[in-house]
N, C-alpha and C positions, 0 to 999 in steps of 0.2 A: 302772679298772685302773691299774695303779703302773708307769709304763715305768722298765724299767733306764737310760736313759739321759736325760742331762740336759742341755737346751740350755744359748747362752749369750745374754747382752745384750748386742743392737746399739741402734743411734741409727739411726733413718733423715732422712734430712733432703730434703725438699721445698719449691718454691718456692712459697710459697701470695700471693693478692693479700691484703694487708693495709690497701691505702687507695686511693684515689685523691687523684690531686697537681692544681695547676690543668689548667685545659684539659681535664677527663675523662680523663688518664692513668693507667692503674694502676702503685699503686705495690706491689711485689712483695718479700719475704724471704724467708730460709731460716728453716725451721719445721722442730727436729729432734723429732723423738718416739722415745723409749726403746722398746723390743719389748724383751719376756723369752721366754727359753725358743727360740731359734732355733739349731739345728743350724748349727754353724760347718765345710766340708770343702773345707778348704784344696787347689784343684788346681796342678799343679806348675807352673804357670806356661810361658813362652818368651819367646823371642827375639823383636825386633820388626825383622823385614826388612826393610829399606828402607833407597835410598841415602840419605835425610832422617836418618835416626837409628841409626846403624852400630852403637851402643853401647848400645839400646834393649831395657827387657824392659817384660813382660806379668807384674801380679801378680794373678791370680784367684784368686777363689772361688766355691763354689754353698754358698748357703747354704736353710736350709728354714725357710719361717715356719712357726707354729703357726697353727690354725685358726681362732687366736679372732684373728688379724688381718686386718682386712677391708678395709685401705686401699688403694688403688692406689700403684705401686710404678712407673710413667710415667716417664722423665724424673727419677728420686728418684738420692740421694748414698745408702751406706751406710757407719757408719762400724763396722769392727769391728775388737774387742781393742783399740783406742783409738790407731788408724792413724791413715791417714788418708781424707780421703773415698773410696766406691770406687762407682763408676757403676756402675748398673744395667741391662746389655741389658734392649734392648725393651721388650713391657710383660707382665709373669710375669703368668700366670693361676692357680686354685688346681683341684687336682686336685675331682673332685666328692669328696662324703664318705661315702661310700657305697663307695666305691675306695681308699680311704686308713683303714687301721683306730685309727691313731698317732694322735697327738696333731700330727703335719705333714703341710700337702698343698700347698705351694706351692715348686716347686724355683724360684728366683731365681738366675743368676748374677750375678757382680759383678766386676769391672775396672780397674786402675790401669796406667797405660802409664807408665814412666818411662827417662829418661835421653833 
């Protein structure tokens, strides 16, 4: 089936171990990987209260993977519209698909505090 609507490409970026350095240390990077087709729903954001940060907002979003991604989302950056990085609460689970008839089962929000 042809869904009327049409996601968009994010970058997800995670820190994967890429080596170890002397002494048995791992040595660790960011590893961005492109995703297509992910529902972009911009929520309206707020204010960040607190006497630390008087002039502080909140830029979220939820966005929805599609099914055929299967990575863990832990600890992961998402970069979307070509922002900047926006952290990932928690660790998003994928709906079962059996429960999900679309082409998306995993709601993920995402996070940028600024000012």
């Amino acid at each position: 089936m042809q869904w009327p609507i049409k996601g968009e490409n994010v970058v997800v970026i995670r820190q994967e171990q890429v080596g170890t350095l002397p002494g048995n240390v791992p040595e660790y990077a960011e590893v961005p990987t492109p995703v297509e087709n992910v529902l972009v729903d911009p929520s309206p954001g707020a204010d960040v209260v607190d006497s630390v940060r008087p002039d502080g907002t909140r830029a979220e979003f939820t966005l929805h993977f599609p099914k055929t991604y299967s990575g863990s989302l832990r600890g992961a950056h998402v970069v979307v519209r070509g922002g900047e990085p926006l952290a990932v609460e928690g660790d998003p689970q994928p709906y079962t698909n059996e429960n999900t008839p679309g082409p998306w089962n995993r709601p993920v929000n995402v996070f940028r505090v600024e000012g």
